[in-house]
C-alpha positions in Angstrom: 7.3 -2.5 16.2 6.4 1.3 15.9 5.4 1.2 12.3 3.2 -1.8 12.6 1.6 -0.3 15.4 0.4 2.9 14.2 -2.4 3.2 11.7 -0.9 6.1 10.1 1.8 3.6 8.6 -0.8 1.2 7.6 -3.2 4.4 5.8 0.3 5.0 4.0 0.5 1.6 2.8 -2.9 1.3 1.9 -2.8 4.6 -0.2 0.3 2.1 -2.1 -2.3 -0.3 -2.5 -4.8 1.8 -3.8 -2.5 3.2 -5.8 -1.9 -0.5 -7.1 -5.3 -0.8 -8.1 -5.5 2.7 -10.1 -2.5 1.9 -12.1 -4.1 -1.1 -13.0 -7.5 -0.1 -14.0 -5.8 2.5 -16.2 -3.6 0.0 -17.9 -7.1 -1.6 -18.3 -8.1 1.0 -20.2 -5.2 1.6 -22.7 -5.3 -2.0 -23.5 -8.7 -1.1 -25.4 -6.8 0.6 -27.5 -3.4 -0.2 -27.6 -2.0 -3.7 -27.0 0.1 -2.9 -23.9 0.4 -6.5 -22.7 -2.5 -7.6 -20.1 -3.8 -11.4 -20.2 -7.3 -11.4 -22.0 -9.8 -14.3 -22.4 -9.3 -15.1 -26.3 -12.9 -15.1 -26.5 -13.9 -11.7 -25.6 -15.3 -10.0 -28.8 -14.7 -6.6 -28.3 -11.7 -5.9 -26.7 -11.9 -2.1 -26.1 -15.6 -2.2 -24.8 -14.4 -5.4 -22.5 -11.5 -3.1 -21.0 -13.2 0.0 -20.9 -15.6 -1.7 -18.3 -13.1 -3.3 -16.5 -11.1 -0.6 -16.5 -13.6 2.2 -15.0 -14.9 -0.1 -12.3 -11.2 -0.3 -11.2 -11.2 3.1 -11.6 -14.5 3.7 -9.0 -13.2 0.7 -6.8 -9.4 2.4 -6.3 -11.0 6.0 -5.5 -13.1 4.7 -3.2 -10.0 2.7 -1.5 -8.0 5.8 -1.7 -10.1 8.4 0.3 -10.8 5.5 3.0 -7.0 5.1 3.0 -6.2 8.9 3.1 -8.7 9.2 6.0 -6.7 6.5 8.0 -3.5 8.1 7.0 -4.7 11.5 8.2 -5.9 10.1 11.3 -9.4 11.0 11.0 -9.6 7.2 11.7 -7.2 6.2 13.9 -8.4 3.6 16.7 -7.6 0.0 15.8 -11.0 -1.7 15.5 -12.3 1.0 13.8 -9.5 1.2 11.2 -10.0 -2.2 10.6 -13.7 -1.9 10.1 -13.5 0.3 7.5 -10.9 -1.4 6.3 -13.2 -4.7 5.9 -15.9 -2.3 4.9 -14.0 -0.8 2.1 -13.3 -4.7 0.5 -16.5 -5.3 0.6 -17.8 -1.9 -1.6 -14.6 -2.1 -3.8 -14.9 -6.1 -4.5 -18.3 -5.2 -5.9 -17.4 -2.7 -8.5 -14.3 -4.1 -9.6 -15.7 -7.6 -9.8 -18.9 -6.5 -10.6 -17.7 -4.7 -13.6 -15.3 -7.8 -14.6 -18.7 -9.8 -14.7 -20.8 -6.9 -16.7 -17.3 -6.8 -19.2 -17.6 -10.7 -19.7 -21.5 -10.7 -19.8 -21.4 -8.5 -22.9 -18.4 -9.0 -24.6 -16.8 -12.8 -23.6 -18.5 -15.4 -25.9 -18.1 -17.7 -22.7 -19.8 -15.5 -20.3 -19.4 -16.0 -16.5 -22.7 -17.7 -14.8 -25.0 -15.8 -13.2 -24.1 -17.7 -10.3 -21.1 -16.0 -10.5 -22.7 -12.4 -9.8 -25.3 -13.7 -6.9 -22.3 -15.3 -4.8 -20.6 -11.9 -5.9 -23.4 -9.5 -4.1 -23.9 -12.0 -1.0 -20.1 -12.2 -0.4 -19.9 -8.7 -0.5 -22.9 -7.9 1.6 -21.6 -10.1 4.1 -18.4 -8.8 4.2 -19.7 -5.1 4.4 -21.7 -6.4 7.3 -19.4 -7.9 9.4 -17.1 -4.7 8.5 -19.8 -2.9 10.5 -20.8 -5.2 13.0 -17.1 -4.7 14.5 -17.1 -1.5 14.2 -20.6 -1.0 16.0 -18.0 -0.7 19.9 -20.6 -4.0 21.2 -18.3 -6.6 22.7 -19.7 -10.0 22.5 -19.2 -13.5 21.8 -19.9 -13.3 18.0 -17.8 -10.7 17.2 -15.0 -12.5 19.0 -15.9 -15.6 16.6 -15.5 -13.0 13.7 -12.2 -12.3 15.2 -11.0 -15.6 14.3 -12.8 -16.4 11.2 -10.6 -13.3 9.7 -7.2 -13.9 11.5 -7.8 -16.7 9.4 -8.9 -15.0 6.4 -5.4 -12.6 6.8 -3.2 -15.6 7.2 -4.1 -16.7 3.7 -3.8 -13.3 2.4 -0.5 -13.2 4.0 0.3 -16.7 1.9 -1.1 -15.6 -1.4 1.0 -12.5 -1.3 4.3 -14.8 -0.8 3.4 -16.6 -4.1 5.4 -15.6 -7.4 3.9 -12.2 -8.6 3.4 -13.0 -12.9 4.5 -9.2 -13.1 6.5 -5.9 -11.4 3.1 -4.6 -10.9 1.4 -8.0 -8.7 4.7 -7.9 -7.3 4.3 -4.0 -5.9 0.6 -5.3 -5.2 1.7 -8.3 -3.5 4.5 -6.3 -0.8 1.1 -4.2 0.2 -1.0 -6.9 0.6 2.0 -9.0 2.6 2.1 -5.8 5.0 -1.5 -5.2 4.9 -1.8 -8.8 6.3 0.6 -8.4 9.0 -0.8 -5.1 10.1 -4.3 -6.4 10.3 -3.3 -9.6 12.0 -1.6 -7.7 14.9 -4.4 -5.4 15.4 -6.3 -8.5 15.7 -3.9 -10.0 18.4 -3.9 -6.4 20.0 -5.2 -6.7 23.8 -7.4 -3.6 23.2 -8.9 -5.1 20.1 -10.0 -8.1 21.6 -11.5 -6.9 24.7 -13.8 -4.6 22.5 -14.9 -7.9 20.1 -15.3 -9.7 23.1 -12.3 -11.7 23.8 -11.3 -10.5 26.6 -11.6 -7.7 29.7 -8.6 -5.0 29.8 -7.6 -5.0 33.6 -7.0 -0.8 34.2 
């Protein structure tokens, strides 16, 4: 159980998974200009612009998940709640420029546009999800937090299922292994006794 108890491990594995995410957004962008494979909606009109967008927001979104994941590989985060705060905290940021660019792309260049209910629930999710990211990191035990505790157990049990589903590629298939140990990491920290006494669940007898 060593390597699924030290964050270092899990910083390694989410550098893999940032990694993931930069491979695709460049793939993203050489699809603008040479046909290299990746699914497209067959109504987007201008397929370079579309992926270009795409592409760069990916591009942002995986930076940003890199350096969090370097700083929890280094160590310079390294107690459990807080590692998975800014681990919550970094979904929440990256979810918004990758999706947020997928939504500009189709807004400009998909003759079938996505709503613009699509972007509001895009921004709330993601504000909520930053917030709760920093609400258990804020070291204030209590019986919300502990709620929040449960509500994303939860949430990593069905990241832990997606990830079991059949990858369409090598590349989801790479993507899914990280998110499958991501998902185990994150649930264990969230079963760990220190954990849950600091979001409330319980007191840690000395």
């Amino acid at each position: 159980m060593w390597f699924f108890g030290n964050s270092k491990s899990l910083g390694f594995i989410f550098e893999l998974a940032g990694l993931m995410m930069l491979i695709t957004s460049v793939l993203y962008i050489t699809e603008g200009y040479a046909e290299i494979g990746i699914s497209l909606p067959p109504t987007v009109s201008d397929v370079s612009s579309y992926c270009l967008i795409i592409g760069v927001g990916g591009l942002v979104a995986s930076i940003i998940y890199i350096v969090n994941a370097h700083r929890i590989m280094t160590g310079t985060v390294s107690k459990k709640v807080d590692v998975l705060s800014k681990y919550i905290v970094t979904v929440g940021i990256t979810t918004f420029f990758a999706s947020g660019a997928e939504y500009l792309a189709s807004y400009l260049y998909d003759r079938e546009p996505y709503d613009i209910w699509t972007l509001i629930i895009l921004i709330v999710v993601c504000i909520i999800v930053v917030v709760v990211g920093r609400k258990i990191g804020n070291g204030k035990p209590s019986r919300f937090k502990n709620a929040l505790r449960y509500i994303l157990m939860i949430a990593f049990i069905i990241m832990l299922i997606n990830s079991l589903l059949p990858s369409d590629n090598y590349l989801n298939f790479c993507s899914d292994i990280t998110h499958m140990i991501i998902s185990i990491f994150m649930l264990l920290f969230l079963l760990d006794a220190e954990v849950k006494a600091e979001l409330g669940g319980l007191v840690v007898n000395d």
